[in-house]
C-alpha atoms as an extended CHARMM CRD file, in Angstrom:
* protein
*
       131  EXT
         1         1  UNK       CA            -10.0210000000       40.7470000000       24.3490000000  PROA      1               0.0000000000
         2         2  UNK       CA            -10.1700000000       38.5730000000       27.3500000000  PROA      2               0.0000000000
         3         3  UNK       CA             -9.5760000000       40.6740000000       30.5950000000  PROA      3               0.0000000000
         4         4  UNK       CA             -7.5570000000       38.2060000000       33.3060000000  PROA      4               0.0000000000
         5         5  UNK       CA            -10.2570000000       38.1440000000       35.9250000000  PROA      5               0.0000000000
         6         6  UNK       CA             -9.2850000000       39.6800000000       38.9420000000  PROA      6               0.0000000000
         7         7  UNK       CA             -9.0770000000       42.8570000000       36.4310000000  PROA      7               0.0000000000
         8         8  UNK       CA            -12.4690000000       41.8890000000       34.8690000000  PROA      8               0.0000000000
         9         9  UNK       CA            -13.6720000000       41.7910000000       39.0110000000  PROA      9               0.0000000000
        10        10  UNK       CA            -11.9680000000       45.4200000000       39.6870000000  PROA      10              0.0000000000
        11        11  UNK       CA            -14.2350000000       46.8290000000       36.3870000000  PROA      11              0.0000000000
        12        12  UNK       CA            -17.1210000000       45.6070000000       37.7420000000  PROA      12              0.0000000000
        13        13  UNK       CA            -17.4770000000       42.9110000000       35.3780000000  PROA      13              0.0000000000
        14        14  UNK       CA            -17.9890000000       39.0520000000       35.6750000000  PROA      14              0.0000000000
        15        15  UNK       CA            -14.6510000000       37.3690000000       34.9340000000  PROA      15              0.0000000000
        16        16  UNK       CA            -14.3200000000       34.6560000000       32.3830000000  PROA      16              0.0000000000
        17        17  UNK       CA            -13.1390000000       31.5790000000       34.5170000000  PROA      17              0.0000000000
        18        18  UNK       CA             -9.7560000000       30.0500000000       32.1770000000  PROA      18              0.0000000000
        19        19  UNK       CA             -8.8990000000       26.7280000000       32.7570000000  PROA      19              0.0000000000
        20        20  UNK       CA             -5.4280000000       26.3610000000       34.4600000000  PROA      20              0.0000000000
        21        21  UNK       CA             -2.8270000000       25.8680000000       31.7500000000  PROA      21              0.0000000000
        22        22  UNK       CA             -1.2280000000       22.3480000000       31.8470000000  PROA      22              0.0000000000
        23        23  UNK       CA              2.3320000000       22.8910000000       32.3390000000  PROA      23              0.0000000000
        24        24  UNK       CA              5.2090000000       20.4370000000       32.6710000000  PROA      24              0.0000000000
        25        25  UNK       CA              7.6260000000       20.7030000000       35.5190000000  PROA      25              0.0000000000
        26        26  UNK       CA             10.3910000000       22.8130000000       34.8950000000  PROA      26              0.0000000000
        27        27  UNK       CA             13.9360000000       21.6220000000       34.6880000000  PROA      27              0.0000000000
        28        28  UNK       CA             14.9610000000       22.9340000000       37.6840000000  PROA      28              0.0000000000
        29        29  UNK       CA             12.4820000000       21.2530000000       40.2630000000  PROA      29              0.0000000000
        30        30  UNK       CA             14.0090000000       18.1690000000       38.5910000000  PROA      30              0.0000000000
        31        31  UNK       CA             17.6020000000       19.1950000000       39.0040000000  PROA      31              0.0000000000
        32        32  UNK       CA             16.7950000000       19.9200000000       42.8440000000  PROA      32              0.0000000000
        33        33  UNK       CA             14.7430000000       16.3360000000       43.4910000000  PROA      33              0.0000000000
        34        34  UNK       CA             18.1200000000       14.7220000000       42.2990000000  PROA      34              0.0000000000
        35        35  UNK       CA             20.6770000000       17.0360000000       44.4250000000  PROA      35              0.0000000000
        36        36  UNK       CA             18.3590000000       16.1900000000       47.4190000000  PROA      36              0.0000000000
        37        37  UNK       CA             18.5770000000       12.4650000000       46.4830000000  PROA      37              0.0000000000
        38        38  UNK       CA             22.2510000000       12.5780000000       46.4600000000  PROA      38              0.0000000000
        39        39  UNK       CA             23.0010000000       14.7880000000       49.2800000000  PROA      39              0.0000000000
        40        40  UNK       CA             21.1230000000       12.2120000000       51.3660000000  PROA      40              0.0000000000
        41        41  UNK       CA             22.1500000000        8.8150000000       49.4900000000  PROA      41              0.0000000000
        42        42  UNK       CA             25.2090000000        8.6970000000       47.3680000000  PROA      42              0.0000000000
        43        43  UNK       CA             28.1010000000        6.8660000000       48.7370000000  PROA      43              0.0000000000
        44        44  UNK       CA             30.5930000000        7.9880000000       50.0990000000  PROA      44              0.0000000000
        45        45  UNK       CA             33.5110000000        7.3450000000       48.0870000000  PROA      45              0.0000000000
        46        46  UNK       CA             31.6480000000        9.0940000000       45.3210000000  PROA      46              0.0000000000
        47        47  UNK       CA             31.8130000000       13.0970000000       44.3160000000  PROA      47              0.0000000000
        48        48  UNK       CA             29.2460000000       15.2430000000       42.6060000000  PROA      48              0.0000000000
        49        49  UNK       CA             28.8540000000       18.6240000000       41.7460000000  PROA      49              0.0000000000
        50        50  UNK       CA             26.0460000000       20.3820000000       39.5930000000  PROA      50              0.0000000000
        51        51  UNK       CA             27.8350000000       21.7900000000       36.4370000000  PROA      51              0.0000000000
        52        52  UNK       CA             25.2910000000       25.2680000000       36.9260000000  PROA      52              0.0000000000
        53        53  UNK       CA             25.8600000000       26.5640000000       33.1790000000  PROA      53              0.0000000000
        54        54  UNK       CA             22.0940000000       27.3120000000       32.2880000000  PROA      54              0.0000000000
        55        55  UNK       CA             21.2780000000       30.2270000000       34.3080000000  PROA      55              0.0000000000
        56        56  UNK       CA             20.4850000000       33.6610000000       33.2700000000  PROA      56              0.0000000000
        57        57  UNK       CA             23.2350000000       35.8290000000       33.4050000000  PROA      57              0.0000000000
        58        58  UNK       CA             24.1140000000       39.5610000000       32.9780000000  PROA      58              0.0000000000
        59        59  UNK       CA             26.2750000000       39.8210000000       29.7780000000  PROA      59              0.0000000000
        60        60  UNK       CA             29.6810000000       40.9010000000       32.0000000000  PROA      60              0.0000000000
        61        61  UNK       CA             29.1530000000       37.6810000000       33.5950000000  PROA      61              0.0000000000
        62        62  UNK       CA             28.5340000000       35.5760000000       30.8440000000  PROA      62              0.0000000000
        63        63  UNK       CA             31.7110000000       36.7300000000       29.3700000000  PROA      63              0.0000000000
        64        64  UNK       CA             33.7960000000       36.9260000000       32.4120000000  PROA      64              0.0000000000
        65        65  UNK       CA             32.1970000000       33.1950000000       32.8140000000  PROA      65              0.0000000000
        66        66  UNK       CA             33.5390000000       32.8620000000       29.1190000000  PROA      66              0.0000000000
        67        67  UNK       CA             36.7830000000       33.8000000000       29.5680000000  PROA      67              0.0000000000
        68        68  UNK       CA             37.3250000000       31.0800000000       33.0480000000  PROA      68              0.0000000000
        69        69  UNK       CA             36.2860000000       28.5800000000       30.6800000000  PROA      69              0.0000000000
        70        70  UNK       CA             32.4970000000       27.4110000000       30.6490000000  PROA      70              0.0000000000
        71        71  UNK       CA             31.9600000000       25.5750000000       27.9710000000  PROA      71              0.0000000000
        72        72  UNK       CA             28.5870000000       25.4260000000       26.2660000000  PROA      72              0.0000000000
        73        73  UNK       CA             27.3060000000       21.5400000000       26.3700000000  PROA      73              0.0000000000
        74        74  UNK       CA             28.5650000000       20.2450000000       29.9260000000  PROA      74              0.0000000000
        75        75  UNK       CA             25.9780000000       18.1650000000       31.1600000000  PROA      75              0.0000000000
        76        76  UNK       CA             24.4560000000       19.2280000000       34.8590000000  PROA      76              0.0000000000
        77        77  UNK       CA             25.4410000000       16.9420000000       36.8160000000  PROA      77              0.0000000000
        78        78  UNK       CA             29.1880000000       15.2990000000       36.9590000000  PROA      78              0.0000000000
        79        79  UNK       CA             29.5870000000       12.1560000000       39.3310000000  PROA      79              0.0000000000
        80        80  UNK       CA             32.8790000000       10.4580000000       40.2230000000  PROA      80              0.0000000000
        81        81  UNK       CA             33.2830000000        7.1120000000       41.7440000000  PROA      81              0.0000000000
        82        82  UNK       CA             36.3320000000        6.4850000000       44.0360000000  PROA      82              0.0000000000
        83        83  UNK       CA             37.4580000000        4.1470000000       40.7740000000  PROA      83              0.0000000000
        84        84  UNK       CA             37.8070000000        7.6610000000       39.2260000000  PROA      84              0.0000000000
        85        85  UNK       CA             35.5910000000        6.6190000000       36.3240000000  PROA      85              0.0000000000
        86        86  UNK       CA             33.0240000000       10.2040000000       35.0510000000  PROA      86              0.0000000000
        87        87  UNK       CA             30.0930000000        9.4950000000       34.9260000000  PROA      87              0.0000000000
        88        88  UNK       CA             27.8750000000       12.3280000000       32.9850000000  PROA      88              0.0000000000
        89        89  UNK       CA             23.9860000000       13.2820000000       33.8190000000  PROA      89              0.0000000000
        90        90  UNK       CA             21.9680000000       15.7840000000       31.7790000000  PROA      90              0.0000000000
        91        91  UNK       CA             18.2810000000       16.8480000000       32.9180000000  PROA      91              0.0000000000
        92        92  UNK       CA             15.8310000000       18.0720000000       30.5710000000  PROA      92              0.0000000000
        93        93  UNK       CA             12.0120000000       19.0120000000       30.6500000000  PROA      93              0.0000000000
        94        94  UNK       CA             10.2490000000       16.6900000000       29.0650000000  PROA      94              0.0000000000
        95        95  UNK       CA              9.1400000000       17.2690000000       25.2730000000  PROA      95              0.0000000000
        96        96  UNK       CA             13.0740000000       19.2650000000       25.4710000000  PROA      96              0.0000000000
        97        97  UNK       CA             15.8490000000       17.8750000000       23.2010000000  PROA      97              0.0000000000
        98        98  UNK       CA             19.5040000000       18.0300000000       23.5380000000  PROA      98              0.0000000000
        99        99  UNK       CA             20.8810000000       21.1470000000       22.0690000000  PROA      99              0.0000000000
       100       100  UNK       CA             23.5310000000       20.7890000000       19.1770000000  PROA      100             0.0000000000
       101       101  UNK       CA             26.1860000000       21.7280000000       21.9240000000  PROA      101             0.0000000000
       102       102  UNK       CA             24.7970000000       19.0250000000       24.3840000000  PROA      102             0.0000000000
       103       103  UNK       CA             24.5520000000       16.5240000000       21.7780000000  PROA      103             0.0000000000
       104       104  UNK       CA             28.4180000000       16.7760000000       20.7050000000  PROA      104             0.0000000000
       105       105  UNK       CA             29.1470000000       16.2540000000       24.3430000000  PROA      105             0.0000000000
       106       106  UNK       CA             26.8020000000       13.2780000000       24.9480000000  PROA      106             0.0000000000
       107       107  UNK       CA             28.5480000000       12.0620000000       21.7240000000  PROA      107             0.0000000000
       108       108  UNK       CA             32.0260000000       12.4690000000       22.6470000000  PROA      108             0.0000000000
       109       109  UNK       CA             31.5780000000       10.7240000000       25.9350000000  PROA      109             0.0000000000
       110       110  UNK       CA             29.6970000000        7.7830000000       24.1940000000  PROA      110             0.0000000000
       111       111  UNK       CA             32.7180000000        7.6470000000       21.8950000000  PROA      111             0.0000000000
       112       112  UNK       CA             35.4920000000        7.6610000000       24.9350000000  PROA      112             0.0000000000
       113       113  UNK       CA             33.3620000000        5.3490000000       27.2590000000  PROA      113             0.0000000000
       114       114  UNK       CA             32.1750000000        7.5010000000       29.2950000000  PROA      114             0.0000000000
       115       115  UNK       CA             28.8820000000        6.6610000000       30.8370000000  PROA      115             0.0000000000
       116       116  UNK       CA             25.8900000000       10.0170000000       29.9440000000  PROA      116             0.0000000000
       117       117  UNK       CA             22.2210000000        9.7560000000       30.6280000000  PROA      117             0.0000000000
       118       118  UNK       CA             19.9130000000       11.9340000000       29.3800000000  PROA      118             0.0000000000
       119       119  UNK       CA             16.8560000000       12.1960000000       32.0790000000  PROA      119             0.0000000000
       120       120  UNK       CA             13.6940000000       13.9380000000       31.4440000000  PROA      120             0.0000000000
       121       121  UNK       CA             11.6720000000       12.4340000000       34.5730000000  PROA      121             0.0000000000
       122       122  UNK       CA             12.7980000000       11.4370000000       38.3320000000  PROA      122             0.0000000000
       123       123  UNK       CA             12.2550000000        7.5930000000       37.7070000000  PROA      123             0.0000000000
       124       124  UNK       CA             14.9870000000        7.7840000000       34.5880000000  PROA      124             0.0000000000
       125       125  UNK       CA             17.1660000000        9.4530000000       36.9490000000  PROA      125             0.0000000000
       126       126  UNK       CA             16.6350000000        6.6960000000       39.8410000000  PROA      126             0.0000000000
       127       127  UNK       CA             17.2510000000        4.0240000000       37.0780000000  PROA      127             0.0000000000
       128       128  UNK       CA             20.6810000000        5.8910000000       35.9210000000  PROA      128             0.0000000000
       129       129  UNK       CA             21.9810000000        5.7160000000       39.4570000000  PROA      129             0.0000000000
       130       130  UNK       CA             20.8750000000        2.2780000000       40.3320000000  PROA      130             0.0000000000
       131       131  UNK       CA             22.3730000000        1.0340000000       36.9770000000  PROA      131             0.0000000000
């Protein structure tokens, strides 16, 4: 068994130096780089608001949640130009898929005309909103 090495240090051992683990960035760094962005540059006449579904919850909240009516699927971030046209954006950690939820929703809005993106790095989400 490999001690972590401060522990191996307190025993009086010599630690095993680990290489640090490779991770990707987590969703929600991403979700707050694209907030920032559009607190500081989206016009206007347009609205926003972060759909915040994905959190952990205590189950009295999730059901109370539940019962207001969140809906599993929503994508995170809902835009609305002064035409009044939705406009849908969903951030995911790279190497994530949709869940089956999510998917019936990016469906559905493909299928009514509603423009969804599906983001799993900053530069997709800068091309969305300059598209």
């Amino acid at each position: 068994m490999t001690l972590p090495p401060i522990v191996a240090l307190a025993e009086g051992r010599k630690p095993r130096l680990r290489k640090a683990p490779i991770g990707r960035a987590k969703e929600i760094a991403l979700q707050m780089s694209v907030a920032q962005v559009l607190r500081e540059h989206c016009r206007p006449n347009w609205q926003w608001t972060h759909i915040a579904n994905g959190e952990l919850r205590d189950l009295r909240t999730a059901v109370k949640l539940k019962r207001m009516g969140v809906r599993r699927g929503w994508p995170d971030f809902i835009l609305v130009p002064s035409r009044g046209q939705l406009h849908c954006l969903e951030l995911k950690r790279e190497g994530e898929r949709l869940t089956p939820d999510q998917e019936d929703f990016h469906l559905r809005c493909i299928r009514h005309g509603v423009p969804h993106v599906v983001a799993f790095d900053f530069g997709q989400v800068l091309t969305a909103f300059e598209q």
